[in-house]
C-alpha atoms as a printed R data frame, in Angstrom:
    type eleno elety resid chain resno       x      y       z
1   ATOM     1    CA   UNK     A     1 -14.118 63.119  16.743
2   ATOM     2    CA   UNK     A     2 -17.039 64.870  17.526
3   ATOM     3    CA   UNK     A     3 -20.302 64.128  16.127
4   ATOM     4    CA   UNK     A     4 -22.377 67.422  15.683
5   ATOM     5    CA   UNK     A     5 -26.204 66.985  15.415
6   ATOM     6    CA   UNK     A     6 -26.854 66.771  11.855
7   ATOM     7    CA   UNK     A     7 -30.325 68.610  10.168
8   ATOM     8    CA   UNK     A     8 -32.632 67.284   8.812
9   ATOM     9    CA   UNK     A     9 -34.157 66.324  12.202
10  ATOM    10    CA   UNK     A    10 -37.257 63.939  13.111
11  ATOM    11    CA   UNK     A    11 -39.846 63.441  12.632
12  ATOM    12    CA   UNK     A    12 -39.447 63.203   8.640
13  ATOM    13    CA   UNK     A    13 -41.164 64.619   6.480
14  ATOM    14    CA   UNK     A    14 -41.390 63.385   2.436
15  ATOM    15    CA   UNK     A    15 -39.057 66.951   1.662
16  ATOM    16    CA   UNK     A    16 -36.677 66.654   4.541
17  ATOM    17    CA   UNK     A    17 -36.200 62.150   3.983
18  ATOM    18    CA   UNK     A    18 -35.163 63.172   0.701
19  ATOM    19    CA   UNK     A    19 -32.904 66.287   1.506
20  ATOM    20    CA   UNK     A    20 -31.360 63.118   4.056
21  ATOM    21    CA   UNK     A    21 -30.455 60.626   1.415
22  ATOM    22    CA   UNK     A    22 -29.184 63.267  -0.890
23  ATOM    23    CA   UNK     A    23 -27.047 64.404   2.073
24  ATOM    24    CA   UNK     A    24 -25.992 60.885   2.812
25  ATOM    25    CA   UNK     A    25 -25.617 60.083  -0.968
26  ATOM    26    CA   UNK     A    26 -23.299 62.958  -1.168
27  ATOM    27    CA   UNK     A    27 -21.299 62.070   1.640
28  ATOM    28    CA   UNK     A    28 -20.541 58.590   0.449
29  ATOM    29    CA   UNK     A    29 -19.911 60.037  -3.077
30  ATOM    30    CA   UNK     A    30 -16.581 62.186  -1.185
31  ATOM    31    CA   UNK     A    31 -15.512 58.242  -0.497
32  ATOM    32    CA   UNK     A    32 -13.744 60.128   2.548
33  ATOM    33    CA   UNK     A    33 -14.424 57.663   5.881
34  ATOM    34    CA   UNK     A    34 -13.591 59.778   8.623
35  ATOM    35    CA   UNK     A    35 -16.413 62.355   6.858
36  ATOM    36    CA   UNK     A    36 -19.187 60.272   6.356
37  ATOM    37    CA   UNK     A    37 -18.500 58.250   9.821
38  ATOM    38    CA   UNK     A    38 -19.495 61.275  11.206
39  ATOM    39    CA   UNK     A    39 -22.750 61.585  10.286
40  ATOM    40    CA   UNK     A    40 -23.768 58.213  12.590
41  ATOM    41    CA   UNK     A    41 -23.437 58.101  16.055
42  ATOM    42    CA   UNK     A    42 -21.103 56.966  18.288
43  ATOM    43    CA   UNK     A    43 -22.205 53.915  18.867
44  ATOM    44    CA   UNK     A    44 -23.946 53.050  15.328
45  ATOM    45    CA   UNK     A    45 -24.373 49.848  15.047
46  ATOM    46    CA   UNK     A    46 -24.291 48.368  11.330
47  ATOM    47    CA   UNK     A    47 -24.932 45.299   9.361
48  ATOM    48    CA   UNK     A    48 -23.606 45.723   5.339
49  ATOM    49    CA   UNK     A    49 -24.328 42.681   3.768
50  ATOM    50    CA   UNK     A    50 -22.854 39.749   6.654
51  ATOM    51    CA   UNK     A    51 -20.307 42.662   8.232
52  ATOM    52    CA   UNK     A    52 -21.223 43.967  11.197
53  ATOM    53    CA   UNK     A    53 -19.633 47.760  12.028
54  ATOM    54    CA   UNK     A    54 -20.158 48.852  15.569
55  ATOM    55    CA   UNK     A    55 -19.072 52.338  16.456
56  ATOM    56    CA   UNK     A    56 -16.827 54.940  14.653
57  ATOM    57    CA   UNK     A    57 -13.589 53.188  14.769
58  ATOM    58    CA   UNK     A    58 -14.942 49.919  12.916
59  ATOM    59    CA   UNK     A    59 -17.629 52.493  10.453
60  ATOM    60    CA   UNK     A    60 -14.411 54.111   9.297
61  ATOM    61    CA   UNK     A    61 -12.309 51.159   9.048
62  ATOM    62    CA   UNK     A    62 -15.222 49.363   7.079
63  ATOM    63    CA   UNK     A    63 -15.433 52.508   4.406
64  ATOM    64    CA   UNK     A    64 -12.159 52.408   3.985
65  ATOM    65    CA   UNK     A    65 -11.511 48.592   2.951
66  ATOM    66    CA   UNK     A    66 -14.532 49.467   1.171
67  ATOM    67    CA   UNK     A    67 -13.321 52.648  -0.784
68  ATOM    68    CA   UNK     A    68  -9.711 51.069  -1.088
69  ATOM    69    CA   UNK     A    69 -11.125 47.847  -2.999
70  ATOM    70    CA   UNK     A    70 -13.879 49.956  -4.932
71  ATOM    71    CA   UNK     A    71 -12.730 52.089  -7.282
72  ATOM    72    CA   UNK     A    72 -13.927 55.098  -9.112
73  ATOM    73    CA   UNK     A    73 -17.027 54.582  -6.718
74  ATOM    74    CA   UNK     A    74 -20.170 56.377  -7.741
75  ATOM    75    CA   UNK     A    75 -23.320 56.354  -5.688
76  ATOM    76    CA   UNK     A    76 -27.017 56.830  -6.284
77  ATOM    77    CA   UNK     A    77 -29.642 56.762  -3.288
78  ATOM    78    CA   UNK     A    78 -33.379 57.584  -4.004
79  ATOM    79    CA   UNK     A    79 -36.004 57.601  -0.902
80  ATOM    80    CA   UNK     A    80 -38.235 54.752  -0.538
81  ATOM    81    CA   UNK     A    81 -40.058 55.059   2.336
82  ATOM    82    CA   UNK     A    82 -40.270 56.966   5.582
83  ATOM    83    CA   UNK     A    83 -41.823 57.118   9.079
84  ATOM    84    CA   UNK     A    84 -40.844 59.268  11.905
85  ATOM    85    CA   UNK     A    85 -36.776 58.693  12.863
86  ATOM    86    CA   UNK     A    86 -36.902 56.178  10.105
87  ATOM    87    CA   UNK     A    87 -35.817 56.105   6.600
88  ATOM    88    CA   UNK     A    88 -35.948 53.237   4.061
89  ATOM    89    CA   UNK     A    89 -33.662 53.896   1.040
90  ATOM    90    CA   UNK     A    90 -32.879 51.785  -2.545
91  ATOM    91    CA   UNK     A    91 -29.722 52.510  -4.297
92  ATOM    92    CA   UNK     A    92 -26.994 51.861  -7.161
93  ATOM    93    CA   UNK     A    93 -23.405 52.269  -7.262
94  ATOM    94    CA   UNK     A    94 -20.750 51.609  -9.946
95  ATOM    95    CA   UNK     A    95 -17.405 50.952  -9.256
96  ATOM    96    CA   UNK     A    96 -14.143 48.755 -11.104
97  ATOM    97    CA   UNK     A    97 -11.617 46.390  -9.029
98  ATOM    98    CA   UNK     A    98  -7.982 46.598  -8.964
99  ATOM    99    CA   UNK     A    99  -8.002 44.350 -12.416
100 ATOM   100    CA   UNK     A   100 -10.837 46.521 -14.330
101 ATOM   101    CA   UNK     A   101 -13.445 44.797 -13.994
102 ATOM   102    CA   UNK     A   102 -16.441 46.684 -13.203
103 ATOM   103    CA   UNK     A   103 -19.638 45.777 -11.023
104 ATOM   104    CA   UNK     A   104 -23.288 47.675 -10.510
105 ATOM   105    CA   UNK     A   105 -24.195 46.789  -6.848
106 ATOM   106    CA   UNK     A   106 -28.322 47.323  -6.299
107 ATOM   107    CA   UNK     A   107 -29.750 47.069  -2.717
108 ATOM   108    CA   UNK     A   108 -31.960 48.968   0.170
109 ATOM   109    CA   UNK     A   109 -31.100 50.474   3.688
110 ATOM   110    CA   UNK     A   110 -33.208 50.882   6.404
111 ATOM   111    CA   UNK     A   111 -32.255 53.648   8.591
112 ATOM   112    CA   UNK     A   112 -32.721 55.006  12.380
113 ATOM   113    CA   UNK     A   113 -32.402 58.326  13.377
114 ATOM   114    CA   UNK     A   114 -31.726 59.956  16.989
115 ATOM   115    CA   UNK     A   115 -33.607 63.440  17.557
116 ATOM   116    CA   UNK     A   116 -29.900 65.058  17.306
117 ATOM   117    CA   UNK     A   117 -30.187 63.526  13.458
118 ATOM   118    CA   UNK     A   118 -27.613 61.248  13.979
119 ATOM   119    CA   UNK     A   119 -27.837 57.745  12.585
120 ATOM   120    CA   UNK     A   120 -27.682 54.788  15.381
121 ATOM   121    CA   UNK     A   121 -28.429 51.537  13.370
122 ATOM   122    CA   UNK     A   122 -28.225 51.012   9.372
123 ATOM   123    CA   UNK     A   123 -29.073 47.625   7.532
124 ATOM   124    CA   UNK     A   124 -28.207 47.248   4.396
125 ATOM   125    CA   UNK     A   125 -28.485 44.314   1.566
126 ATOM   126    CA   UNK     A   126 -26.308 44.214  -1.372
127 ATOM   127    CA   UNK     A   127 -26.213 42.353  -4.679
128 ATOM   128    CA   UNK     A   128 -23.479 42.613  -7.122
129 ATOM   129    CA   UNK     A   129 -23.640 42.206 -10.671
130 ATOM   130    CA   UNK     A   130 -20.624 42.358 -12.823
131 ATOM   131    CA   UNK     A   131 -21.397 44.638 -16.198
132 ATOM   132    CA   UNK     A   132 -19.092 45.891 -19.097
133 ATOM   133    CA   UNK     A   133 -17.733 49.047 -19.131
134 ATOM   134    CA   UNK     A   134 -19.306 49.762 -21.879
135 ATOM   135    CA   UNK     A   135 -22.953 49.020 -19.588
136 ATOM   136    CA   UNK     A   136 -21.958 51.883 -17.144
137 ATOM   137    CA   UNK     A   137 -24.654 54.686 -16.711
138 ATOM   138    CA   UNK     A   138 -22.954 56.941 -13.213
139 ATOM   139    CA   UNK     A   139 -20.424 59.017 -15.708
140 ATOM   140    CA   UNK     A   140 -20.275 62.129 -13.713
141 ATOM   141    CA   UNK     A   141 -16.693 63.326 -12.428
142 ATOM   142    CA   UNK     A   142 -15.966 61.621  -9.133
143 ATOM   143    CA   UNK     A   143 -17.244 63.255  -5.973
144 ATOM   144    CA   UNK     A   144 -21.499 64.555  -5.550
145 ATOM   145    CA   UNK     A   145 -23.507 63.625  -8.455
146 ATOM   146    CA   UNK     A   146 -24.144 66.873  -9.993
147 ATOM   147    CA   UNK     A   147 -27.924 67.868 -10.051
148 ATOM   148    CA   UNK     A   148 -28.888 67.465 -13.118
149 ATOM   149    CA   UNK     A   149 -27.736 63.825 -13.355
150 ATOM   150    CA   UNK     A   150 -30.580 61.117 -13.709
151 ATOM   151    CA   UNK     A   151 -31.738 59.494 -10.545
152 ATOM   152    CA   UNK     A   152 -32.310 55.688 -10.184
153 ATOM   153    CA   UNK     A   153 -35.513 55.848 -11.355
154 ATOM   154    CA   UNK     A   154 -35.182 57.950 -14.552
155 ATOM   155    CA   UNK     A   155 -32.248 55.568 -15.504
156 ATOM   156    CA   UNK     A   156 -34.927 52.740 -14.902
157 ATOM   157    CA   UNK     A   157 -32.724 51.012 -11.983
């Protein structure tokens, strides 16, 4: 696989860490691994909750235990901070098990950026909170969120 530099570049600024996480959001919203592996480098190293994901081999095996076990995914990131190469974001998805039962996960990401735009290391913490279907607010079809869809904070997440 090769991993093509990826724009926005660093340094950040506010417009270009938000085109980022939109780019990222909609790359995890395809729920296609070998895709969104892409965009890290590789040699990423990861911690997701207490897994650890080092390099593109275990990134794409991770997304797709991940993407196997949650299903109808549906992802929203929204920038929370940034500094140079580094991004800090909060986000929401929804998803149902194999049974029906369907969760809201909330956490944040910290992110770190080489100058090619690639990311190298990404933390993330996770909490999971099972909700009725009924409680679900991500309704768009699967894939990118469209545009006009509320973000995290106009849906008071």
């Amino acid at each position: 696989m090769t991993h093509e530099p990826r724009r926005p570049f660093p340094p950040f600024t506010r417009e270009s860490a938000a085109e980022k996480v939109r780019l990222a959001e909609d790359g995890w919203n395809s729920r296609d691994p070998e895709k969104v592996a892409l965009a890290y480098t590789v040699d990423s190293q990861w911690r997701n909750r207490a897994e650890f994901a080092n390099g593109y081999e275990e990134i794409v095996s991770f997304l797709t235990r991940k993407w196997n076990r949650e299903l109808d995914y549906r992802l929203i990131k929204e920038l929370w901070a940034f500094d140079g190469n580094r991004i800090a974001v909060r986000f929401a998805y929804e998803y149902h098990d194999d049974s029906g039962n369907w969760f809201r996960a909330y956490g944040n990401e910290n992110w770190e950026f080489g100058d090619d735009g690639l990311m190298h290391h990404r933390y993330a913490c996770i909490n999971e909170l099972p909700i009725k279907e009924s409680e679900r607010l991500f309704h768009w079809p699967l894939g990118r969120r469209p545009d006009g869809h509320p973000g995290l904070s106009d849906l008071g997440l």
